[in-house]
N, C-alpha and C positions, 0 to 999 in steps of 0.2 A: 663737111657741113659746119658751116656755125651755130655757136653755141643759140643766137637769136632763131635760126630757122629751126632748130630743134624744137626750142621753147614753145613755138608757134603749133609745130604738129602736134606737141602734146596737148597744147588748151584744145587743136581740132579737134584732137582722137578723144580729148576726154568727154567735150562738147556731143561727140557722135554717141558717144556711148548713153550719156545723162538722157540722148532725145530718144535712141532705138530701144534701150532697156524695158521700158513697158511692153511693147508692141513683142520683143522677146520672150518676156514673161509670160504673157498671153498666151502665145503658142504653143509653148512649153507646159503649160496647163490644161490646154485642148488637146495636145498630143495624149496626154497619163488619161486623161479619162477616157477616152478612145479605145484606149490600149489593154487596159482592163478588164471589161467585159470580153472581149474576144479572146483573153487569157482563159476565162472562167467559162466560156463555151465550149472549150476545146474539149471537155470532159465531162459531158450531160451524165447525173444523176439517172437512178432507173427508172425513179419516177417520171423522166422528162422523156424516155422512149417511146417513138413512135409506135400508138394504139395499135394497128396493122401487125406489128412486129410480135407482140406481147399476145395476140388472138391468137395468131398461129402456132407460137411455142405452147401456148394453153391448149390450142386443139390438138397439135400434135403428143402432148403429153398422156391427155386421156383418151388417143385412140389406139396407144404401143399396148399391146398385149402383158399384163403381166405374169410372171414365172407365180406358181405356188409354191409350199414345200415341198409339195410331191413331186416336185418339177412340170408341172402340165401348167399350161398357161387359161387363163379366165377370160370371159370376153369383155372387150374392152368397153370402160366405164360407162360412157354416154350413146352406148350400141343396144335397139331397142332388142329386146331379147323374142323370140319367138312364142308364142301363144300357142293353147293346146287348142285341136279344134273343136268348135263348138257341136255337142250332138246335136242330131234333127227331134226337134219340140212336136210330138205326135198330139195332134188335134180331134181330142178325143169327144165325140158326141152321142145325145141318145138320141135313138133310132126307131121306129116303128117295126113289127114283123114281118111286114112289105122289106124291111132290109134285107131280108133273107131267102126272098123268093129265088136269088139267083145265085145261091149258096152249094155249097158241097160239104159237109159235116162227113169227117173219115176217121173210124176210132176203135177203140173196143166195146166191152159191153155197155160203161159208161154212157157213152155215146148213143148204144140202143136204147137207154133210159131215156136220153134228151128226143129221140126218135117217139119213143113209143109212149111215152108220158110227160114230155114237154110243149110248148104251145107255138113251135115254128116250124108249123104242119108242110107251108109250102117249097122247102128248101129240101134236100136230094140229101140218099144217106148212104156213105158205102162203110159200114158198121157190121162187126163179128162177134162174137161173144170170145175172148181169149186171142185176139188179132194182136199181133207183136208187127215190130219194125223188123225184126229178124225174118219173116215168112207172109210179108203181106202182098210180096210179087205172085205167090203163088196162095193166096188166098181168093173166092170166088162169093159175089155174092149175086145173086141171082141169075150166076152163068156168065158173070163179068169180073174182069181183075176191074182194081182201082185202077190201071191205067185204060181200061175200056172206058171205062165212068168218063175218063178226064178228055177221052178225044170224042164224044159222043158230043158235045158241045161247050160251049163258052162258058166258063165262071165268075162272076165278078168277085165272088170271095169264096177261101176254101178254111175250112176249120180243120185242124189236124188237132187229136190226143192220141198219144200212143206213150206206154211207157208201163203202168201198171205192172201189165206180164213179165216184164222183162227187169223189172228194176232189183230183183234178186240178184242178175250178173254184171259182170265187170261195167260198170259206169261210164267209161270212154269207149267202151267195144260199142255197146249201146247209143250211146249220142254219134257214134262215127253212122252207125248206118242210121240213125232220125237223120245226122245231116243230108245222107244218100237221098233219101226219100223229098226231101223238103228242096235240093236240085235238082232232080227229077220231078217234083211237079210243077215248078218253078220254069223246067225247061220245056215242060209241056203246055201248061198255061202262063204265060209271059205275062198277060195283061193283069191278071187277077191278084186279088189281097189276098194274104196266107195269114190266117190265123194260127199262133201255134197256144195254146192253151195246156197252160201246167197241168201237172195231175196232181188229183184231188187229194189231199191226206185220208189217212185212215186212222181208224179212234184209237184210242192208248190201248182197247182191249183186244184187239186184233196186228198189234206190232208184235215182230217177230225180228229172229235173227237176219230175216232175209229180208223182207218186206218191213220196213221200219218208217219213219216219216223222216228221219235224215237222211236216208239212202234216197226219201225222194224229192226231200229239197235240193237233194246234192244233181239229183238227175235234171231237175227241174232248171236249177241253174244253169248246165250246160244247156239245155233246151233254150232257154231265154238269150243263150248268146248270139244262138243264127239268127237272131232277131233285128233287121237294120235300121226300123223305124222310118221307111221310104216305101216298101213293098209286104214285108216281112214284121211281124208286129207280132209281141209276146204278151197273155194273158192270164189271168190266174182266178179259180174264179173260189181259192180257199177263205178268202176274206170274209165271207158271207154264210160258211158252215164250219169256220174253225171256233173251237173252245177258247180260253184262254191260255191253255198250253202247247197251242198250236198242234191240235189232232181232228181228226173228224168228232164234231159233238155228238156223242152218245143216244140222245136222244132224235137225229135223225137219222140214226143209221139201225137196220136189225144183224147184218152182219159185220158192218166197220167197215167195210171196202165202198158197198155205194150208199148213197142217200133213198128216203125213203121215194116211191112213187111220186109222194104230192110234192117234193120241193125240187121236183124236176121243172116246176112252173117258175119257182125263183130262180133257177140257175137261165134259164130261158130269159128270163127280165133284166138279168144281169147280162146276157150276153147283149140285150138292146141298148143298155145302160152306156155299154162299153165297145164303140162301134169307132173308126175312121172316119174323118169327113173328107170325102172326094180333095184333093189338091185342087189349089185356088179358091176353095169355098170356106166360107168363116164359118164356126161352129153354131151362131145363131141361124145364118142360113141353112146349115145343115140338119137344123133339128124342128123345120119348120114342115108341119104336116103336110103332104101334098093332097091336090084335090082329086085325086085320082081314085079307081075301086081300089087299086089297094090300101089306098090309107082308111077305108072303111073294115080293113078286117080286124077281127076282133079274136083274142087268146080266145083257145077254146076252153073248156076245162081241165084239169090234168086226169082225169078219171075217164078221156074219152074212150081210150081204149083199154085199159084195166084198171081194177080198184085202186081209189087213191091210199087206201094202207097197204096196198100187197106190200112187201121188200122184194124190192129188186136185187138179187144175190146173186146174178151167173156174176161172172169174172169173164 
């Protein structure tokens, strides 16, 4: 080639170069920024993880069980824990002595007090002077066991005190057979309310080694326990004759075991006081007089059938 066609390619090639250089540069400057970002994507930040991803490592963290020291495992953090159940709320109302017309009162001498000089003349009494839970299968009152009493007809409520006699001996032997007795009439009268009414304290002058007033709160408190507050309901009715050292007060008692004749009418007022109201009934509705004879009857005196001072002292 001559040196003149040489010369010539070179002013072309240079000439090419002077025109395409821009439009080069260009490109090669759209390429780097391009290239860039997609460098720095490659490798997202924790913050830039997909939300979905980050719940479930969070949920599944708090729902692994963790180890104690003891080596037992706890339950997991955001796991609602179990609740204890709630007891049944007894709807307690006052009553007229019409509530008792269709009653059963079963007890010891106590009980013949509430009989014989209290004011809920219409209610049924199978009551002994010295009746225990130990021998009341074979106890008879006017030629009837208590389970004669209980198939002779329907109760809507049955009052049980027993325990006095017996609260000298072993405390569980004692509540094992109250509870016999309290399934057994329970199994006889299905439909009926079971009152179980504590026994009454006795005064600081009449505690003994045997007979004490913690022997009968202790008795008492097993008693309270048959109690389910659906059928079965436990009462007490020491609130209203105890001192303040928790004994029978002195001055109603002549022997410290029972009360005197006349405030067989308060223990009576108190048992109206402290009555069930039928399920489904509000306790306003339940303590609304009815227009019935019975809501006309009226407490009698407590002196109806013996002097309001005598003391009542059998056991």
């Amino acid at each position: 080639m001559s040196k003149l066609k040489q010369c010539i390619y070179t002013v072309i090639l240079l000439l090419t170069c002077l025109v395409a250089s821009p439009y080069i540069y260009k490109q090669i400057w759209n390429d780097s920024t391009v290239i860039s970002p997609k460098a720095s994507a490659k490798e997202p930040s924790a913050a830039s993880k997909p939300e979905a991803e980050t719940t479930t490592a969070s949920q599944e963290s708090t729902t692994e069980a963790q180890p104690t020291s003891e080596g037992e495992t706890t339950a997991p953090a955001t796991q609602e824990q179990p609740t204890e159940p709630v007891s049944s709320t007894v709807n307690w109302v006052q009553s007229g002595p019409e509530y008792f017309d269709d009653a059963l009162f079963i007890g010891d001498s106590r009980t013949e007090g509430i009989r014989d000089y209290g004011t809920l003349k219409n209610a049924d009494y199978f009551c002994q002077r010295g009746l225990s839970a130990y021998q009341i299968d074979t106890s008879y009152v006017n030629g009837d066991t208590v389970w004669d009493f209980l198939k002779k007809k329907p109760y809507a409520k049955i009052y049980l005190m027993l325990g006095i006699n017996e609260v000298g001996n072993d405390i569980e032997y004692t509540a094992s057979a109250y509870r016999k007795i309290v399934d057994e009439i329970h199994a006889v009268q299905p439909n009926a309310l079971i009152y179980l009414q504590g026994n009454l304290h006795v005064a600081s002058f009449a505690e003994t080694s045997t007979i004490s007033n913690e022997r009968i709160n202790a008795l008492n408190s097993k008693i309270q326990a048959l109690a389910d507050n659906k059928s079965i309901f436990y009462i007490e009715v020491n609130s209203i004759f105890d001192d303040g050292s928790g004994a029978l007060t002195a001055e109603y008692t002549s022997d410290g075991i029972h009360v005197l004749a006349k405030y067989y009418a308060d223990w009576c007022d108190w048992l109206c006081q402290n009555t069930v109201a039928p399920a489904g009934t509000s306790a306003t509705e339940a303590a609304k007089p009815e227009t019935t004879e019975a809501s006309t009857y009226t407490s009698e005196p407590a002196a109806a059938t013996r002097p309001q001072n005598e003391s009542f002292s059998n056991q």
